[in-house]
N, C-alpha and C positions, 0 to 999 in steps of 0.2 A: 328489771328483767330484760329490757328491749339492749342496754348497754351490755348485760353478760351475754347475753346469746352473741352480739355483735362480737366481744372479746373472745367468745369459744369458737365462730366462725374462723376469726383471724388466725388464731392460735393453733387449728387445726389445718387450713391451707397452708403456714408457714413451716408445718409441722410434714406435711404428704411433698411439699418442694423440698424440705431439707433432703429428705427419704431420696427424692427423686434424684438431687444432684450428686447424691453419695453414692448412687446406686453403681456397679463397676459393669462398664460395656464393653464388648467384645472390640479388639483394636480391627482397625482398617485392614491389615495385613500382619496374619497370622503366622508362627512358625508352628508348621500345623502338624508335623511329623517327623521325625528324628530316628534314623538307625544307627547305633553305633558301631557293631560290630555283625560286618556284610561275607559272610562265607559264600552262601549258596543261591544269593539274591541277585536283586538289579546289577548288572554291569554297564558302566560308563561306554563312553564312544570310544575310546581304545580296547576294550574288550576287559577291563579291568575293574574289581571289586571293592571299593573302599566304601567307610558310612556315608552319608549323606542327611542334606537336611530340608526339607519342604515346607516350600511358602505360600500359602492359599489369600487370594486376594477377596477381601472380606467384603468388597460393596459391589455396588451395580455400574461402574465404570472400570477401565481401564487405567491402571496403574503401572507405571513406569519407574523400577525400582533403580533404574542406571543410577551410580550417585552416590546412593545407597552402601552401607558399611554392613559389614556381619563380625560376629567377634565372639572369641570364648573367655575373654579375660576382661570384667567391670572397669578396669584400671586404662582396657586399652580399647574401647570405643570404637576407635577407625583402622581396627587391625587387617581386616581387607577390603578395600573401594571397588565395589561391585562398577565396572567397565561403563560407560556411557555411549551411546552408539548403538550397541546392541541393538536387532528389533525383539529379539527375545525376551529381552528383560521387561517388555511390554507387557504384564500377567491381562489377559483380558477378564472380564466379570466373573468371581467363582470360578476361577480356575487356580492352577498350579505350576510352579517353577521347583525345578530342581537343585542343590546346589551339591559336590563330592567335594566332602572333607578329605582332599588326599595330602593338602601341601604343595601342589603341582598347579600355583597360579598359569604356570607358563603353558598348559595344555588349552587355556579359554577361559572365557567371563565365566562358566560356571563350575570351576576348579577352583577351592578356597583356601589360600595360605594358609591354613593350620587342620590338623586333626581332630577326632575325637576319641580321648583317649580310655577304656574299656575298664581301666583298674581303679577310676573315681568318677566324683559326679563331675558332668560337662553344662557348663552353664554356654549358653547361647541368648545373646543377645541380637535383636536387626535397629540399626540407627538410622535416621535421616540424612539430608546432603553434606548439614554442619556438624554432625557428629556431636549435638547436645545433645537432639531431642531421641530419646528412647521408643520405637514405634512398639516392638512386642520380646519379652524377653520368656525362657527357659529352662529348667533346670531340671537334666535325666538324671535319675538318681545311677547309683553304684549299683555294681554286680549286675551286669546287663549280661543276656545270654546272646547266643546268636541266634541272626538272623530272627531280632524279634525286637520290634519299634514300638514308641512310645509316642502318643500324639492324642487327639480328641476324637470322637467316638463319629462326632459330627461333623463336618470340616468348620472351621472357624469359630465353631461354639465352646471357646475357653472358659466363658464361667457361666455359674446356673445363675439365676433368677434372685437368689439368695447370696449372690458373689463367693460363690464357692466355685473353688479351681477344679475342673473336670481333665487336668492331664491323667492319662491310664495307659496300663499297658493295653496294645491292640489284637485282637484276635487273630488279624488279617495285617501284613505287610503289604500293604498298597503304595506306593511312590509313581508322584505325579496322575493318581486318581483319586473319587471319594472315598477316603474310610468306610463307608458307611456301603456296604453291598449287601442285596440280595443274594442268596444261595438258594433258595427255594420259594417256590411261587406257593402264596396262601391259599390261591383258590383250586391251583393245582392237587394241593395236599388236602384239603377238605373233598375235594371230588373223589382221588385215589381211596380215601378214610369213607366214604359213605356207599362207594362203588366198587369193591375190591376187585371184582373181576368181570368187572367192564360189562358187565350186560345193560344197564342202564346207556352208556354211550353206544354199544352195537344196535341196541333196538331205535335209540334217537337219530341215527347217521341213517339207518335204512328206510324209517317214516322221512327224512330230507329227502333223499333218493330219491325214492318212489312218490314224492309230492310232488316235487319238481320232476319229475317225466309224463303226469298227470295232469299237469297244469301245460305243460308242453304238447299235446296229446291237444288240449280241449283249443288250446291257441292257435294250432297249423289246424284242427277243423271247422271251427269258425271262419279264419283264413280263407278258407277254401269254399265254404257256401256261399260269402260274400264275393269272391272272387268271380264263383259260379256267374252269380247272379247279376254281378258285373256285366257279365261275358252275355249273357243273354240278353239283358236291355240293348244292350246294343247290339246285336245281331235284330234285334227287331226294327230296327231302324230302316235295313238294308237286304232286301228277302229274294231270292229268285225263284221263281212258280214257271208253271208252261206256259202263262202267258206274255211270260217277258218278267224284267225285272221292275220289281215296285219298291217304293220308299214309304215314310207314315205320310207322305203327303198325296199318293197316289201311283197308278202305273206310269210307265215314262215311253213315251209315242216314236213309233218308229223312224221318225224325222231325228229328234233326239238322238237317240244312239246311233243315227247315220253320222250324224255331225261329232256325237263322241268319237267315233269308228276315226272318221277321217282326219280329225283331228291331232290324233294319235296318230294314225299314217302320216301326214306332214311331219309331225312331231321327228317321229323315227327315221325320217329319210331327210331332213333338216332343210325342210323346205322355209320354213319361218325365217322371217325377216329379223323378227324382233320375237324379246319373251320369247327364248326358246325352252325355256325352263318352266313356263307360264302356260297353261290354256284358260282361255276368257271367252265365258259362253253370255252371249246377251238375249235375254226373249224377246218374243216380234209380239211386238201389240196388235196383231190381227185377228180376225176369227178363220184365219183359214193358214193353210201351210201356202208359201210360195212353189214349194219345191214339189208338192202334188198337184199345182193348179192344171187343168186341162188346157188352158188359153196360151200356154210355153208352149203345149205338144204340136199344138196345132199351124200350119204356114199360111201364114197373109199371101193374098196375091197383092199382083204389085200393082200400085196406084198409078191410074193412066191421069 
């Protein structure tokens, strides 16, 4: 028993790797879009209409296709050498390059030596730098109409899951963007479908309104009693009554504001030496004022 199970184990891992390495993965760089016949579409930098072919860069780096061959003929591989040099040819991550099948190499690197011809099928091949290795190839079928391309639904998702080829015709001619767009917002069209005529959003916008000016409203009057009440503490600080000005530490002695007084008066007529910007008031450690003393008013006779 212990050696079958072993042999069914083996037999089935060898079995999910075969599956695995057969399995067919999307290439590096896809030919991800094909018009062949351009009446009413994209036009080229000379202001002119030919098919074209779109290359979507299939990983999360940049790739640089300078080098690079494009081809409609299995037989001939390196029918056009995509320019080296270019910075164009740089496709960065999940993006797109353009190439115009006009025949008219000589207009630029993405002007391709050959057409694509409308009255059969057009096989398209993209080769490596040595023209062995096959990166992704091709094949639009016949009887194409205009201005209507053929490519993958997803950019770069050539085959399903199942290695089934997902080339189709496109809803949407998109060149050098995703296949794959948006034309209507789902949650747009479920609100339109459960609200037909808007009373649900009128009455929601107007409770926003009216909350935010309510909340606005409660915020400048809080604002403002704290501010009050600011204003008050400190006015108590600093109070003037009939009997002169007092502080919370007590009234302030007419000796005090004589020296405030005069202080100032120096100040103003720029009597100060020094610190003139500065007044520096120091207390007398006495129990009496000098400057009321009766013993200054009075005159000494003079000493025989």
């Amino acid at each position: 028993m212990n050696k079958l199970s072993s042999y069914a184990i083996l037999f089935l891992a060898l079995f999910s790797f075969t599956n695995c390495s057969n399995r067919i993965s999307n290439p590096p760089l896809v030919i991800n879009e094909v018009l062949v016949i351009n009446e009413e579409n994209f036009v080229d930098d000379y202001g002119r209409r030919s098919g074209w072919i779109e290359i979507f860069n299939n990983t999360a780096k940049t790739q640089d296709i300078g080098g690079y061959y494009l081809t409609n003929d299995k037989s001939d591989p390196k029918k056009y050498p995509i320019p080296k040099g270019d910075v164009l040819t740089k496709i960065a991550p999940h993006h797109h390059v353009l190439f115009w099948a006009n025949n008219k190499p000589y207009q630029g690197t993405f002007h391709i030596s050959f057409e694509l011809d409308p009255d059969r099928e057009n096989y398209i091949a993209l080769f490596n730098e040595s023209g062995e290795k096959m990166i992704d190839e091709v094949t639009i079928p016949n009887g194409q109409l205009a201005d209507q391309s053929w490519g993958y639904k997803m950019d770069g998702e050539k085959y399903a899951q199942d290695g089934t080829l997902l080339l189709t015709l496109l809803d949407k001619v998109t060149p050098s963007t995703n296949n794959f767009t948006l034309d209507k917002n789902e949650k747009v069209e479920k609100f339109r479908q459960n609200d037909k005529f808007g009373a649900s959003m009128t009455i929601t916008s107007m409770l926003v309104v009216f909350g935010a000016l309510i909340l606005l409203y409660l915020v400048f009057r809080t604002s403002g009693k704290v501010s009050s009440k600011l204003k008050q503490k400190k006015g108590e600080r600093l109070s003037i009554s009939k009997e002169g000005v007092t502080t919370s530490s007590g009234p302030i002695s007419g000796e005090v504001l004589t020296a405030i007084f005069m202080a100032l008066h120096e100040d103003q007529n720029e009597i100060h030496d020094f610190e003139n910007t500065t007044l520096t008031f120091s207390s007398v450690n006495k129990n009496y004022s000098p400057w009321n003393s009766k013993i200054y008013g009075l005159r000494e006779l003079p000493r025989r």
